[in-house]
C-alpha positions as CSV (number, residue, x, y, z in Angstrom):
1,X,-24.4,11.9,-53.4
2,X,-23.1,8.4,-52.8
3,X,-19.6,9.9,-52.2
4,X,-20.9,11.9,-49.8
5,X,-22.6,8.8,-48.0
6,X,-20.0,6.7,-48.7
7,X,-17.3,9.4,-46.6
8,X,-19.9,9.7,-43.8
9,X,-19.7,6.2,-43.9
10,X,-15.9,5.6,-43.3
11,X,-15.9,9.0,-41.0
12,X,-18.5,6.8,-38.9
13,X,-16.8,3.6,-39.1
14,X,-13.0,5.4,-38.3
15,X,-14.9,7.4,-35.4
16,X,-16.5,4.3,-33.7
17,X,-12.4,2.2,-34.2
18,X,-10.9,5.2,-32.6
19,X,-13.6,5.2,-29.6
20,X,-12.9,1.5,-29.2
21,X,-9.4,1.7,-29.5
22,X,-9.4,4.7,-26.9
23,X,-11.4,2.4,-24.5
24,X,-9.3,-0.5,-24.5
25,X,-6.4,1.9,-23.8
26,X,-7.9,3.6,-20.6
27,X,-9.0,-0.2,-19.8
28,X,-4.9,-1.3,-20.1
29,X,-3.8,1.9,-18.2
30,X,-5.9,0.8,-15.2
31,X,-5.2,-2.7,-15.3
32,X,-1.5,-1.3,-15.5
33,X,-1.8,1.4,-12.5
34,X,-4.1,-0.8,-10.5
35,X,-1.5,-3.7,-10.7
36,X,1.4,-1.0,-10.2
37,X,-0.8,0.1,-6.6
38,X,-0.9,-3.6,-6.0
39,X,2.4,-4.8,-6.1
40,X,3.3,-1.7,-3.7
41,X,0.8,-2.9,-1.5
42,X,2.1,-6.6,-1.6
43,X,5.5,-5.5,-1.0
44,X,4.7,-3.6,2.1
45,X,3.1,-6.2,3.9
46,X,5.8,-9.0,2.9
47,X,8.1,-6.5,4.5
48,X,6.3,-6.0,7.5
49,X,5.7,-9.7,7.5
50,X,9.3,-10.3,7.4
51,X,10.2,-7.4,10.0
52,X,7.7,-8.7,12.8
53,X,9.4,-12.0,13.9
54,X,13.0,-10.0,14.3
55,X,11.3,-7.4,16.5
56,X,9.2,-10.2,18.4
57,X,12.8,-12.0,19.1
58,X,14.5,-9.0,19.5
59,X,11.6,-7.4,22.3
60,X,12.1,-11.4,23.8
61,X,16.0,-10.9,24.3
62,X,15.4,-7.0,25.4
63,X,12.8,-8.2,27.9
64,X,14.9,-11.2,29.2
65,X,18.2,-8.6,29.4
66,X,15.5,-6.0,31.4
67,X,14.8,-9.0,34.0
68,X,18.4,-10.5,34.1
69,X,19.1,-7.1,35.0
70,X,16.1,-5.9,37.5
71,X,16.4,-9.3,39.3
72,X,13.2,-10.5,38.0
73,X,12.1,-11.5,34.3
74,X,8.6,-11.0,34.8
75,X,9.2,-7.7,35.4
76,X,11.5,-7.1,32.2
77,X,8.3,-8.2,29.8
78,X,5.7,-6.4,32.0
79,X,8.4,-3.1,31.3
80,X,8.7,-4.2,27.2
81,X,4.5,-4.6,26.9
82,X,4.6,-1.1,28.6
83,X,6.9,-0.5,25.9
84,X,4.8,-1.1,23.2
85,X,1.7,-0.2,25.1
86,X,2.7,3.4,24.9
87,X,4.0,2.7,21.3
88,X,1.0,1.7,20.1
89,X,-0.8,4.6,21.9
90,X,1.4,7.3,20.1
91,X,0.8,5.6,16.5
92,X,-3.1,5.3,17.2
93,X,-3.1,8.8,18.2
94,X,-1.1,10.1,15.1
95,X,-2.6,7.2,12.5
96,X,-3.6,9.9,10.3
97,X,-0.7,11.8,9.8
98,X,1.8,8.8,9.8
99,X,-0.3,5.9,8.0
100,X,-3.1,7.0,6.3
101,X,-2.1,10.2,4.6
102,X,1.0,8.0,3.6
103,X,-0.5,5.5,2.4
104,X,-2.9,7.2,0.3
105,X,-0.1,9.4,-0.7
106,X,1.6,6.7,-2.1
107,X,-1.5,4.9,-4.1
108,X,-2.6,8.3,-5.5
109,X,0.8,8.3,-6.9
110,X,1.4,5.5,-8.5
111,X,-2.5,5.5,-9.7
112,X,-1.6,9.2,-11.6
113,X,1.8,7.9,-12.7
């Protein structure tokens, strides 16, 4: 009989080891994806960081050629923030299928990685 208690015993001790070792591996697999998601995350605003001053000089020089050009160089930035007025109207407008969905895409993936 005490062989029998003794394997229930071990059976119960092996059993509760593997369910802690099991937890601490989901835990590291999260930590790993959630950093993973991160990192894309990070990235993609440093590059949008980086990519916002050369379109701000570039949209200057465009507007300033517009003017030299028209005869007037208020009238060159009036015709770039229309520009980016309509711009902005088509991305709001199709934010769905060209961000989110994307996006979410993206962090989906590389949580199920």
């Amino acid at each position: 009989m005490s062989e029998s208690a003794s394997s229930i015993k071990t059976f119960i001790e092996k059993s509760q080891d593997y369910l802690e070792t099991k937890i601490e591996i989901t835990k590291l697999k999260t930590v790993e994806k959630s950093s993973d998601a991160l990192s894309s995350i990070v990235v993609m605003i440093l590059l949008i960081l980086l990519a916002l001053p050369c379109i701000l000089f570039i949209s200057i020089a465009l507007a300033l050629y517009l003017g030299s050009l028209i005869g007037s160089a208020p009238t060159g930035f009036f015709i770039m923030g229309g520009f980016y007025g309509i711009v902005f109207l088509i991305i709001y407008l199709l934010r769905d299928k060209w961000i989110k969905t994307p996006v979410a895409n993206l962090l989906i993936q590389k949580m199920l990685k």
